[in-house]
PDB file of the backbone (N, CA, C, O) and the ligand in Angstrom, with CONECT records:
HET     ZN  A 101       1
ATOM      1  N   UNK A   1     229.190  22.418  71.716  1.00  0.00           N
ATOM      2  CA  UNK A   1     230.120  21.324  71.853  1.00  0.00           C
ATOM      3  C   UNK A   1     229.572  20.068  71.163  1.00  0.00           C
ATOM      4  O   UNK A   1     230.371  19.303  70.624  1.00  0.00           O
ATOM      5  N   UNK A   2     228.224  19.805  71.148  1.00  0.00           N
ATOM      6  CA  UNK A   2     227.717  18.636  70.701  1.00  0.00           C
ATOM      7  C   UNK A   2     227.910  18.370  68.976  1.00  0.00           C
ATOM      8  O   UNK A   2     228.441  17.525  68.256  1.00  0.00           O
ATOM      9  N   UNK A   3     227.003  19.848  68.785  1.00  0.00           N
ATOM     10  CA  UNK A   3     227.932  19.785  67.543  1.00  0.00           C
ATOM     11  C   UNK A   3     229.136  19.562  66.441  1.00  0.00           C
ATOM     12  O   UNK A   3     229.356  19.171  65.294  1.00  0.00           O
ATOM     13  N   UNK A   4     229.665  20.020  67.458  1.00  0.00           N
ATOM     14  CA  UNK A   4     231.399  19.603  67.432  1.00  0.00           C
ATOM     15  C   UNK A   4     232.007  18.451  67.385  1.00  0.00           C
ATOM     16  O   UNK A   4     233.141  18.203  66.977  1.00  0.00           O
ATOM     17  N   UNK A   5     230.995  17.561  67.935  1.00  0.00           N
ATOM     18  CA  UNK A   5     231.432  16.360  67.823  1.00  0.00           C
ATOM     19  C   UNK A   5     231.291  15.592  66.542  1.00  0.00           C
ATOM     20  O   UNK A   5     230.428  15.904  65.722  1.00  0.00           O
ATOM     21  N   UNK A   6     232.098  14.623  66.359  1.00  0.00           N
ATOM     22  CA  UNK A   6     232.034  14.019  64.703  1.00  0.00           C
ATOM     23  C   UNK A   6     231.105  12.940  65.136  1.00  0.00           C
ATOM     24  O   UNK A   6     231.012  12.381  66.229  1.00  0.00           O
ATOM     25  N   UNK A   7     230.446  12.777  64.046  1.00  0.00           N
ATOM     26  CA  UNK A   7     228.780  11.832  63.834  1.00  0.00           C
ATOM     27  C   UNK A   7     228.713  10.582  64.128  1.00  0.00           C
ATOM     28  O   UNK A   7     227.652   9.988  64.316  1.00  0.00           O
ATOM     29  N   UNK A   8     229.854  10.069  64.194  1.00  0.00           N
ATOM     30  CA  UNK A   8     230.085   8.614  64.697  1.00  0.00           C
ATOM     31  C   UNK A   8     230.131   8.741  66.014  1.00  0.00           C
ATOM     32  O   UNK A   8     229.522   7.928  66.711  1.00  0.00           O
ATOM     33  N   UNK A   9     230.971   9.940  66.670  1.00  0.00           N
ATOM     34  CA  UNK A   9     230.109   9.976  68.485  1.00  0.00           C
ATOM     35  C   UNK A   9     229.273   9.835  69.089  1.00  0.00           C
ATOM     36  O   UNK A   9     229.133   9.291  70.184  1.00  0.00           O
ATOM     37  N   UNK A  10     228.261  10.573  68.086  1.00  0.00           N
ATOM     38  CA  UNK A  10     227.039  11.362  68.558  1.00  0.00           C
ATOM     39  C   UNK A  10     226.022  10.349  68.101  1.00  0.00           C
ATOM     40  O   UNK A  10     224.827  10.476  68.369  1.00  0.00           O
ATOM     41  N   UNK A  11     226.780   8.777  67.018  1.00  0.00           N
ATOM     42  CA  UNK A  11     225.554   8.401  66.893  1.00  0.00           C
ATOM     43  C   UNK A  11     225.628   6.695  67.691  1.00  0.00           C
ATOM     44  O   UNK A  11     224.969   5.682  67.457  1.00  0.00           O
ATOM     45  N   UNK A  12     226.746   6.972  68.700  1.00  0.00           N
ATOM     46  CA  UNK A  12     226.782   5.884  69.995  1.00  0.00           C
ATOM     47  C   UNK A  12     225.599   5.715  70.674  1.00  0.00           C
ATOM     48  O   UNK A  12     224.834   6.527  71.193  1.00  0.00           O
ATOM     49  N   UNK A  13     225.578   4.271  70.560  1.00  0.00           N
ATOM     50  CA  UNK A  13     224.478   3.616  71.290  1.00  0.00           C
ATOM     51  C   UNK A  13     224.289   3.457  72.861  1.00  0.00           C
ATOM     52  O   UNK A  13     223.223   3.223  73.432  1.00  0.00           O
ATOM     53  N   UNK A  14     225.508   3.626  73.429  1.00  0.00           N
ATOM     54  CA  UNK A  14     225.866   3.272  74.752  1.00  0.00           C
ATOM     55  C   UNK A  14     226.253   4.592  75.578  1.00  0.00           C
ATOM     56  O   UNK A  14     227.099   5.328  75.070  1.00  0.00           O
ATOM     57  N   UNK A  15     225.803   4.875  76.576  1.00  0.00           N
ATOM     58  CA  UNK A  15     226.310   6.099  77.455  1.00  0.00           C
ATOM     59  C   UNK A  15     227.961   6.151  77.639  1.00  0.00           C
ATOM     60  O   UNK A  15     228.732   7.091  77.449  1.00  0.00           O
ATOM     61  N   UNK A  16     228.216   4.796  78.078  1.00  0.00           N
ATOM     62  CA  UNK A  16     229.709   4.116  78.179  1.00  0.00           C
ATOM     63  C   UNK A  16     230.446   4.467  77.248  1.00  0.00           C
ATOM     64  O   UNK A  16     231.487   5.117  77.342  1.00  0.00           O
ATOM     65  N   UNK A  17     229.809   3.942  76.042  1.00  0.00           N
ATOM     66  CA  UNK A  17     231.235   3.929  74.747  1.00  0.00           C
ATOM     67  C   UNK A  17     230.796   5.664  74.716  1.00  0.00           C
ATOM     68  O   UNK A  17     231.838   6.145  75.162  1.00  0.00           O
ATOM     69  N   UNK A  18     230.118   6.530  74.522  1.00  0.00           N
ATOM     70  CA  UNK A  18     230.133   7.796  74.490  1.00  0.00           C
ATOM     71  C   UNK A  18     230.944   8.493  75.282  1.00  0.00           C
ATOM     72  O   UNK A  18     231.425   9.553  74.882  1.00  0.00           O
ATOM     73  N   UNK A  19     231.268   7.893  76.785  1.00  0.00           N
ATOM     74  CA  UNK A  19     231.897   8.824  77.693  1.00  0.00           C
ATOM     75  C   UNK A  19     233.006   8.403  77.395  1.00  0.00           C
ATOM     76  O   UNK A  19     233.781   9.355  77.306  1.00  0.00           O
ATOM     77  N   UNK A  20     233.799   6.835  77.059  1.00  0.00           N
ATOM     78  CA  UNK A  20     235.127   6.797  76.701  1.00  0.00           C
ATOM     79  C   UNK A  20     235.212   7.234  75.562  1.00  0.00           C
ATOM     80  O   UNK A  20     236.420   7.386  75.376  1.00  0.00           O
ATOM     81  N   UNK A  21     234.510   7.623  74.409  1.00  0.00           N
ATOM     82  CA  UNK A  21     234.845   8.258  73.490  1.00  0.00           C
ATOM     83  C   UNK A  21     235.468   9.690  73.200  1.00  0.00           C
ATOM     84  O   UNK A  21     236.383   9.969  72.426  1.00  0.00           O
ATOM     85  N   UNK A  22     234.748  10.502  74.007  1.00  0.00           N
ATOM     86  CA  UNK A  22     234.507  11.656  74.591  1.00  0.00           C
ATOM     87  C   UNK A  22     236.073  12.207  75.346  1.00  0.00           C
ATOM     88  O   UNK A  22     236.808  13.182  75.190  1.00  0.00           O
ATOM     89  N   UNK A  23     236.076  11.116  76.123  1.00  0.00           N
ATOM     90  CA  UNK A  23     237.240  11.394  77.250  1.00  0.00           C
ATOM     91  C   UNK A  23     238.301  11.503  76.752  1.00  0.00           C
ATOM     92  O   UNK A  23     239.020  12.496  76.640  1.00  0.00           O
ATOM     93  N   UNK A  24     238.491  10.082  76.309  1.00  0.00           N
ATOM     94  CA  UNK A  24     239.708   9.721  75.452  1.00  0.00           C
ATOM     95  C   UNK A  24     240.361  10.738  74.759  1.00  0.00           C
ATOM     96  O   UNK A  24     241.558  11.003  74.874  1.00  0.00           O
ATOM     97  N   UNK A  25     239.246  11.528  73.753  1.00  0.00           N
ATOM     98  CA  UNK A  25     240.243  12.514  73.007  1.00  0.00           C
ATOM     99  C   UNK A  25     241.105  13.682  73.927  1.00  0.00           C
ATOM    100  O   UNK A  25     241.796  14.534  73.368  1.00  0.00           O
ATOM    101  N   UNK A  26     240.992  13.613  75.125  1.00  0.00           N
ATOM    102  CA  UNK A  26     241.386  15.248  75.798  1.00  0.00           C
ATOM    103  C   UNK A  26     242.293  14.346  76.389  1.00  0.00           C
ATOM    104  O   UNK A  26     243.095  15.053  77.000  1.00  0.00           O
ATOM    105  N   UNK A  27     242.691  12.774  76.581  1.00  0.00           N
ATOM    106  CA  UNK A  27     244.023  12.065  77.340  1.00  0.00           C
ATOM    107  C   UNK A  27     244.730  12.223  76.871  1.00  0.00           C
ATOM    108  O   UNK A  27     244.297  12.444  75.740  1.00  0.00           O
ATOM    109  N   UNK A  28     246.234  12.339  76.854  1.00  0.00           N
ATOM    110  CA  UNK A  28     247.188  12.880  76.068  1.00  0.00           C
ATOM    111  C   UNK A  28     247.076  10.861  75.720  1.00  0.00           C
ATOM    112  O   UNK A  28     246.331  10.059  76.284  1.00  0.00           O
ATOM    113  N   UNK A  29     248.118  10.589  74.615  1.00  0.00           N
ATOM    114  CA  UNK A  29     248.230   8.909  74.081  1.00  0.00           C
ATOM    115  C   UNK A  29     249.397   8.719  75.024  1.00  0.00           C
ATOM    116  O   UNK A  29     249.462   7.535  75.353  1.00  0.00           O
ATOM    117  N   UNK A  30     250.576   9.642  75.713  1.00  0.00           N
ATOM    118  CA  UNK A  30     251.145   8.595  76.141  1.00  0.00           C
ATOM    119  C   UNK A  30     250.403   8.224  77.453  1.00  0.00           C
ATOM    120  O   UNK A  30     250.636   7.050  77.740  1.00  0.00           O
ATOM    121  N   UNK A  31     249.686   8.766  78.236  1.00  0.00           N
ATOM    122  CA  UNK A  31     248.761   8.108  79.094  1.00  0.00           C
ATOM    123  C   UNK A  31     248.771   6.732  78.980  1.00  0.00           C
ATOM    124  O   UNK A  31     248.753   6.072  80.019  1.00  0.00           O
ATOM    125  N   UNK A  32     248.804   5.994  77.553  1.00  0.00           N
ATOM    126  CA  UNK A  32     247.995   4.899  77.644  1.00  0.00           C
ATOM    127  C   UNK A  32     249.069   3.737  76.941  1.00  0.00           C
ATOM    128  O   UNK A  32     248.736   2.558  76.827  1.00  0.00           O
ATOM    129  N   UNK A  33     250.581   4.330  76.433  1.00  0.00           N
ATOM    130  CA  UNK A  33     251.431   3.784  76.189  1.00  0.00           C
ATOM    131  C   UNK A  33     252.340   3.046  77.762  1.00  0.00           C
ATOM    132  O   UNK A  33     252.218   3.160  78.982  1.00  0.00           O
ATOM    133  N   UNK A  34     253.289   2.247  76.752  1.00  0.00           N
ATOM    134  CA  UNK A  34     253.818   1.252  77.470  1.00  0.00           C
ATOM    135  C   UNK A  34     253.044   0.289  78.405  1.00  0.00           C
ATOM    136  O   UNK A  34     251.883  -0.074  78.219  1.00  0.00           O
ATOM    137  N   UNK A  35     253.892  -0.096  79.499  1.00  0.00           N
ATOM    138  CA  UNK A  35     253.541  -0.784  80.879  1.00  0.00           C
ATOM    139  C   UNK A  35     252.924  -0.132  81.365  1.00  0.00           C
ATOM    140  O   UNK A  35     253.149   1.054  81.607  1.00  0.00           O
ATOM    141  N   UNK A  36     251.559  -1.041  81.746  1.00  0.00           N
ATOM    142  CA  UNK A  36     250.676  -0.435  82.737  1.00  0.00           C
ATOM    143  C   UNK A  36     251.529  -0.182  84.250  1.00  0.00           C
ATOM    144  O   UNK A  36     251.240   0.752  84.997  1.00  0.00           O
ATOM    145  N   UNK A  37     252.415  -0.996  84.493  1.00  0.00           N
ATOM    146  CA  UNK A  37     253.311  -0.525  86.101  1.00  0.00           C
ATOM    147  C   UNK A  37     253.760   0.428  85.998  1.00  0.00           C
ATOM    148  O   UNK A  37     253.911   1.023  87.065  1.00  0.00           O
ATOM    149  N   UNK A  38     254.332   1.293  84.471  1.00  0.00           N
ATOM    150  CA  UNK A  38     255.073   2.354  84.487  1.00  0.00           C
ATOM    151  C   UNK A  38     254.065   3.418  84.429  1.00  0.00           C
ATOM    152  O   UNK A  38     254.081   4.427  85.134  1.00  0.00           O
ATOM    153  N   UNK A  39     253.412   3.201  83.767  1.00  0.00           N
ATOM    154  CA  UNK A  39     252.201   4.116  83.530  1.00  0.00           C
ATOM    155  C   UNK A  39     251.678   4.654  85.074  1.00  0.00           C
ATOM    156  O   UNK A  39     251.320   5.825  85.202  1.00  0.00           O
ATOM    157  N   UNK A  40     251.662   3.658  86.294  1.00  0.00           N
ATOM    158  CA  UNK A  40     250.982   3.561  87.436  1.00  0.00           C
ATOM    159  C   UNK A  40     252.144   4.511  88.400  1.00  0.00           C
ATOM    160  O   UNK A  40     251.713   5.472  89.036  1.00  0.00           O
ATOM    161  N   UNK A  41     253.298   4.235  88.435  1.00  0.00           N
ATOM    162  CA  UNK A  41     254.263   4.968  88.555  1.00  0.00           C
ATOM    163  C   UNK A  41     254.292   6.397  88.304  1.00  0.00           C
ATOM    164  O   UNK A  41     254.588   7.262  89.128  1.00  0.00           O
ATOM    165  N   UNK A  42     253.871   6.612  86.786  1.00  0.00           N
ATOM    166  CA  UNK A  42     253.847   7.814  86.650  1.00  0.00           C
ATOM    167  C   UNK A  42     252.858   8.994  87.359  1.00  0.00           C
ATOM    168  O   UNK A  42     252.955  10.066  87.956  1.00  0.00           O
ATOM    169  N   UNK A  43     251.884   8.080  86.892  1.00  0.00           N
ATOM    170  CA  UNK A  43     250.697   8.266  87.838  1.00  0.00           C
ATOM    171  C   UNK A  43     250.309   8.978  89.069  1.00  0.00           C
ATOM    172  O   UNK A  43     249.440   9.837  89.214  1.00  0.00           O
ATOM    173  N   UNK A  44     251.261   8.368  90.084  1.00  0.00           N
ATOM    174  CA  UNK A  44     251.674   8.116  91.037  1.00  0.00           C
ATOM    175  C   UNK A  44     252.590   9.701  91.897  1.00  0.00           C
ATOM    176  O   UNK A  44     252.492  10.170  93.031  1.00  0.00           O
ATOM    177  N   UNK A  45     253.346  10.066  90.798  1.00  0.00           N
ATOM    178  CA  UNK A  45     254.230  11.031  90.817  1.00  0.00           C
ATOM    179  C   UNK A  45     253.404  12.230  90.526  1.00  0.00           C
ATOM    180  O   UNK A  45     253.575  13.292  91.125  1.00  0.00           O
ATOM    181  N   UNK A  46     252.594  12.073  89.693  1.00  0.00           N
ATOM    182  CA  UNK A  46     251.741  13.285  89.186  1.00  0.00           C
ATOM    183  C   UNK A  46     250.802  13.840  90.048  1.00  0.00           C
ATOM    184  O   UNK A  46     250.650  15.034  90.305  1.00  0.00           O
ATOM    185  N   UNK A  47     250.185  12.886  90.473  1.00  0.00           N
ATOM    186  CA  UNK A  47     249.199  12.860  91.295  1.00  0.00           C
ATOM    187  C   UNK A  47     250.042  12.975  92.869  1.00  0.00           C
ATOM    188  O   UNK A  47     249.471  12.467  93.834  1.00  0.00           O
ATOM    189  N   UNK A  48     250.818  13.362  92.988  1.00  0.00           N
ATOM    190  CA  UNK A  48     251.622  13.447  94.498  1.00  0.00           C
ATOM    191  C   UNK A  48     251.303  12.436  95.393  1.00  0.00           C
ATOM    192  O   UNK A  48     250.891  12.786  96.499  1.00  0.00           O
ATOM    193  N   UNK A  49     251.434  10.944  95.075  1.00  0.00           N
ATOM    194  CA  UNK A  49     250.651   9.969  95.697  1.00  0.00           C
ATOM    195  C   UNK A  49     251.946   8.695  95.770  1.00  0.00           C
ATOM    196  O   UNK A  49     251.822   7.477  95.902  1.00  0.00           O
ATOM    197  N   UNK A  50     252.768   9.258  95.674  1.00  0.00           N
ATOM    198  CA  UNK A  50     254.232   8.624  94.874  1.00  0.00           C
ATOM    199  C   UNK A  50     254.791   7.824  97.068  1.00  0.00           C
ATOM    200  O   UNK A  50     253.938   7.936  97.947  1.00  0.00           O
ATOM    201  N   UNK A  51     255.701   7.400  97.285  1.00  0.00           N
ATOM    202  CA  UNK A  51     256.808   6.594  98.161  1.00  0.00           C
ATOM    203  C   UNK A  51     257.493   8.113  98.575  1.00  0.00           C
ATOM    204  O   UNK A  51     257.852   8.221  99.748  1.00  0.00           O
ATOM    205  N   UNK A  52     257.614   8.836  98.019  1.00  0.00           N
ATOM    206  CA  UNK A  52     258.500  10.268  98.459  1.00  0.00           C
ATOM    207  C   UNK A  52     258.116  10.632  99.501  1.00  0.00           C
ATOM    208  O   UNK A  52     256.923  10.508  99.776  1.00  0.00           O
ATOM    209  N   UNK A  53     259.261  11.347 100.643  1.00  0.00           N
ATOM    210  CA  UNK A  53     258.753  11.797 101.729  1.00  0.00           C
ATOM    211  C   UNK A  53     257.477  12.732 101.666  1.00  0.00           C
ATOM    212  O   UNK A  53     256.357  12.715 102.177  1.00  0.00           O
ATOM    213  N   UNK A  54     258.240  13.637 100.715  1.00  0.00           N
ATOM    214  CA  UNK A  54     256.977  14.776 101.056  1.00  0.00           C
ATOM    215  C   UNK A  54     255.287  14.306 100.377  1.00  0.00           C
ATOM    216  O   UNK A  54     254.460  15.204 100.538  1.00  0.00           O
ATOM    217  N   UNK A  55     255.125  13.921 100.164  1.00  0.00           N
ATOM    218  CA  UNK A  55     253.846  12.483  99.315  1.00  0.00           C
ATOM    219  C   UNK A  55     253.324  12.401 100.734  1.00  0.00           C
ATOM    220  O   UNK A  55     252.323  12.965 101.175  1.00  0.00           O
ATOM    221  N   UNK A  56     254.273  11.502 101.459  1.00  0.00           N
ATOM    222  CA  UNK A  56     253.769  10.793 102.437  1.00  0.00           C
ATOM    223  C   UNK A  56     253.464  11.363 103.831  1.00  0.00           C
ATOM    224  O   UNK A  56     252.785  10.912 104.754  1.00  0.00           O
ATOM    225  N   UNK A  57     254.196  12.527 103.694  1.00  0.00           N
ATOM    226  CA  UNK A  57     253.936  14.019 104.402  1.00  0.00           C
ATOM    227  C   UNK A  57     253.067  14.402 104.815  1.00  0.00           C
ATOM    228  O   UNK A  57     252.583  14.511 105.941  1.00  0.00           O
ATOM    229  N   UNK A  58     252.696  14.751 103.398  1.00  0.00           N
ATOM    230  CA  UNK A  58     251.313  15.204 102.884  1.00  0.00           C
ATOM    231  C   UNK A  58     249.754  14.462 103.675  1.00  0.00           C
ATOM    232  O   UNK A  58     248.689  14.971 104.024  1.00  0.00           O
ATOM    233  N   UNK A  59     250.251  13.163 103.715  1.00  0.00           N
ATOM    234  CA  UNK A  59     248.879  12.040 103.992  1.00  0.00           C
ATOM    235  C   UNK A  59     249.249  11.894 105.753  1.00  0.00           C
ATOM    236  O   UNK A  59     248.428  11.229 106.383  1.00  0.00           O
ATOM    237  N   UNK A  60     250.447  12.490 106.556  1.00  0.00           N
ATOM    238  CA  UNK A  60     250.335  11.952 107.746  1.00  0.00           C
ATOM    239  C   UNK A  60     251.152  10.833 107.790  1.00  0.00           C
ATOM    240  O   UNK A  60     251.189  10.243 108.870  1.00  0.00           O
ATOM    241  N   UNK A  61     252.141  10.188 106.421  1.00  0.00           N
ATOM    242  CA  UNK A  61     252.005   8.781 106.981  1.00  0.00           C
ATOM    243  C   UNK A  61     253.815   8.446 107.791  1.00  0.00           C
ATOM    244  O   UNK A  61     254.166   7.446 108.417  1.00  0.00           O
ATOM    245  N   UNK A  62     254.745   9.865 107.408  1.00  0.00           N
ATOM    246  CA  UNK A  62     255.768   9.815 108.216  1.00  0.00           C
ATOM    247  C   UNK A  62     255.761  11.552 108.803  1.00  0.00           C
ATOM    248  O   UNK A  62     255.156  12.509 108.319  1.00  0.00           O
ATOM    249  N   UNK A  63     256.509  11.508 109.793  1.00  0.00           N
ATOM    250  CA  UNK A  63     256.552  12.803 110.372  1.00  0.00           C
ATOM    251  C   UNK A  63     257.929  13.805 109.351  1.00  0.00           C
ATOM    252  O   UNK A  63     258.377  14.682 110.089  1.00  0.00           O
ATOM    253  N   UNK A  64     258.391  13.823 108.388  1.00  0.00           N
ATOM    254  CA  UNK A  64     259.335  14.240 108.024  1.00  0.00           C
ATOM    255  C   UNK A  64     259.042  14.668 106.650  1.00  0.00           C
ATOM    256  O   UNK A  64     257.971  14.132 106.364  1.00  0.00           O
ATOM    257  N   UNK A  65     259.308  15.112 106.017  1.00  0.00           N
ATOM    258  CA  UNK A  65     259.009  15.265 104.617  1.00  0.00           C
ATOM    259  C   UNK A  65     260.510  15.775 103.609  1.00  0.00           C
ATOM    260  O   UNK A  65     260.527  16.277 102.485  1.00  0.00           O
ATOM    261  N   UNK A  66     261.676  15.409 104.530  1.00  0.00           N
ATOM    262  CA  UNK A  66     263.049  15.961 103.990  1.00  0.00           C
ATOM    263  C   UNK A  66     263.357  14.642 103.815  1.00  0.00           C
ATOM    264  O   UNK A  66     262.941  13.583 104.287  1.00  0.00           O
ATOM    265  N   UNK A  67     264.396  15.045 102.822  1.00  0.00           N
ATOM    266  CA  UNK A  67     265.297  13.949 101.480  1.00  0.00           C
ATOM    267  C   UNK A  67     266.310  13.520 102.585  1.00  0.00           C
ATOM    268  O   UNK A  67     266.579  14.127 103.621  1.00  0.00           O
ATOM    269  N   UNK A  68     266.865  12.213 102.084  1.00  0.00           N
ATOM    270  CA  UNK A  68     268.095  11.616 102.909  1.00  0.00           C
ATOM    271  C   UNK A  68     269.037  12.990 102.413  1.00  0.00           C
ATOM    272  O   UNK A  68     269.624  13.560 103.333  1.00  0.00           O
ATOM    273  N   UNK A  69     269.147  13.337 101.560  1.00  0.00           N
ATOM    274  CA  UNK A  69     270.225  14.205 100.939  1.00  0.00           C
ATOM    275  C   UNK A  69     270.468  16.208 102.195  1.00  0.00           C
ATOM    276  O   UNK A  69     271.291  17.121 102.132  1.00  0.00           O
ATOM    277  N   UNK A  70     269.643  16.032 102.802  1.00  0.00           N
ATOM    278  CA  UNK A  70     269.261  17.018 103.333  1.00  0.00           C
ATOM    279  C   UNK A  70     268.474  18.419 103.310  1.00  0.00           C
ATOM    280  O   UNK A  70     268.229  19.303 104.131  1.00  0.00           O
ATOM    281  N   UNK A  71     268.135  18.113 101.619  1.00  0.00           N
ATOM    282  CA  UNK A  71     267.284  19.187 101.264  1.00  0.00           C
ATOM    283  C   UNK A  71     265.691  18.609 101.886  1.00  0.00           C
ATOM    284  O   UNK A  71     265.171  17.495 101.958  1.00  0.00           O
ATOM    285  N   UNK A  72     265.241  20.083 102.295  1.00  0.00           N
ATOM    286  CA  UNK A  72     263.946  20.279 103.488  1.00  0.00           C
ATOM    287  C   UNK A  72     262.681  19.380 102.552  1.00  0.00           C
ATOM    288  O   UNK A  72     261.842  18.929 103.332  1.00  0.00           O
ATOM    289  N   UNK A  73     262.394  19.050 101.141  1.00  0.00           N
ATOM    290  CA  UNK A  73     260.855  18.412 100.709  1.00  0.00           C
ATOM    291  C   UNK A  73     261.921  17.475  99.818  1.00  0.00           C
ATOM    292  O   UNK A  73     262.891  17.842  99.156  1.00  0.00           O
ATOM    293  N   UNK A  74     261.317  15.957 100.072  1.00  0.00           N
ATOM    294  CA  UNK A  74     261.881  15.159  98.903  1.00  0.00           C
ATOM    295  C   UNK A  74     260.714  14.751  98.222  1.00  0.00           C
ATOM    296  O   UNK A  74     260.058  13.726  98.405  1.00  0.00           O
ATOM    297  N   UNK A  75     260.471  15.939  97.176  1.00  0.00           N
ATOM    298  CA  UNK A  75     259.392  15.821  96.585  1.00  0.00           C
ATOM    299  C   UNK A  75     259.835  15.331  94.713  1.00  0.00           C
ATOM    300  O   UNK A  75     260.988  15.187  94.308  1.00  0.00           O
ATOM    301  N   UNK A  76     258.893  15.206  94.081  1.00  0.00           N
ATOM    302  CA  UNK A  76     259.386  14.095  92.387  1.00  0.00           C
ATOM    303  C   UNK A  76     260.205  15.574  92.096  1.00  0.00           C
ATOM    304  O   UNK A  76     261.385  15.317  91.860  1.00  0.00           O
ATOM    305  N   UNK A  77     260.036  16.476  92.063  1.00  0.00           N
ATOM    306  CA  UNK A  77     261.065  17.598  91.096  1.00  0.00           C
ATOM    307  C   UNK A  77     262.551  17.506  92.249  1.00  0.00           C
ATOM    308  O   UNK A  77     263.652  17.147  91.832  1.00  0.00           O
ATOM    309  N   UNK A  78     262.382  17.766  93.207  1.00  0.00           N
ATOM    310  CA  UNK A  78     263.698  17.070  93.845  1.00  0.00           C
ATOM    311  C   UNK A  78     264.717  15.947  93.514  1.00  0.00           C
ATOM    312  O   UNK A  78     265.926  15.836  93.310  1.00  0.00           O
ATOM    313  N   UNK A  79     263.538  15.126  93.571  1.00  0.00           N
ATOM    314  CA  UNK A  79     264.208  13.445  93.242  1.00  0.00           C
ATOM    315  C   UNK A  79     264.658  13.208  91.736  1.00  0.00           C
ATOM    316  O   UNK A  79     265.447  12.380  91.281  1.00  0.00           O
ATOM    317  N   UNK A  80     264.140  13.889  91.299  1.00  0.00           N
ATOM    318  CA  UNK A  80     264.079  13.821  89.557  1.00  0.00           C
ATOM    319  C   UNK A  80     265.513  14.896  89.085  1.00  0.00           C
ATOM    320  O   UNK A  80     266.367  14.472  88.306  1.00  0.00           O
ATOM    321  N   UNK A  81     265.560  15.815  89.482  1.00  0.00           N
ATOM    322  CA  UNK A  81     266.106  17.198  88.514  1.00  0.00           C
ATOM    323  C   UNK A  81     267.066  17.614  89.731  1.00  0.00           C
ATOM    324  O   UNK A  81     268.074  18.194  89.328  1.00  0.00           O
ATOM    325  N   UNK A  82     266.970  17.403  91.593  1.00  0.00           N
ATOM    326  CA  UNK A  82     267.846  18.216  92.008  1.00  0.00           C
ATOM    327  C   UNK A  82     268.968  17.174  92.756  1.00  0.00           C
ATOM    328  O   UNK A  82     270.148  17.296  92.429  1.00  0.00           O
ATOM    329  N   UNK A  83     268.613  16.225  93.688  1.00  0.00           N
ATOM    330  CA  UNK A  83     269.150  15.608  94.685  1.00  0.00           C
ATOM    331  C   UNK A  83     270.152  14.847  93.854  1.00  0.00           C
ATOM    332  O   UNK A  83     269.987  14.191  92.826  1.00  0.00           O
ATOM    333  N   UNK A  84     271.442  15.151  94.699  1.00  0.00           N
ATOM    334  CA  UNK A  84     272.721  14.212  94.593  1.00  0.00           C
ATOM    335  C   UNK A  84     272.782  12.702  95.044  1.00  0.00           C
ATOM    336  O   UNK A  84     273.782  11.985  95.036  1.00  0.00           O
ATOM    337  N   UNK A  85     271.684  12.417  95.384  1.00  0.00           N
ATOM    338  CA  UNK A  85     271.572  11.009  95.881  1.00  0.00           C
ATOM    339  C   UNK A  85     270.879  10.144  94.662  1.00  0.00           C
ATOM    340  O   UNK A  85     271.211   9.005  94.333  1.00  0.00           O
ATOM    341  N   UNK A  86     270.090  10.750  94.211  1.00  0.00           N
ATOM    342  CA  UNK A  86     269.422   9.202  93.120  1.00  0.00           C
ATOM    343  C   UNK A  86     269.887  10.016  92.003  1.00  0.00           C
ATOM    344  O   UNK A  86     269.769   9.606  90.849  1.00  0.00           O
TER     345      UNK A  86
HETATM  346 ZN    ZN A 101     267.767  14.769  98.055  1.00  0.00          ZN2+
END
């Protein structure tokens, strides 16, 4: 792998700029496009960490994890692709 790397990586002075160097290439770019709020949002959804019942389910923080709409998980593929409500 080290090898692999192109010479301007490998010839970083800093542990830091090496590991964001490093990292960076395997983030997809829109990661790092637009608004940071939207970005955080997205984030958010991906990471199942989102305002959605079943999110909050998950952590204990309501006893329910069903959609106003009546389907049993109001989870982001719900909210996104199925429910008649948003
Ligand atoms: Zn719903």
């Amino acid at each position: 792998m080290w090898n692999n790397l192109p010479i301007e990586i490998r010839n970083v002075d800093s542990l830091n700029l090496f590991k964001i160097s490093t990292n960076r290439e395997r983030v997809p770019k829109f990661y790092y496009s637009g608004e940071r709020k939207y970005t955080i949002y997205q984030s958010r959804l991906r990471n199942e960490c989102s305002s959605l019942n079943a999110d909050l389910f998950r952590v204990n923080i309501v006893n329910d994890p069903s959609c106003s709409c009546g389907y049993a998980s109001e989870n982001s593929f719900h909210y996104f692709f199925e429910c008649s409500k948003y």
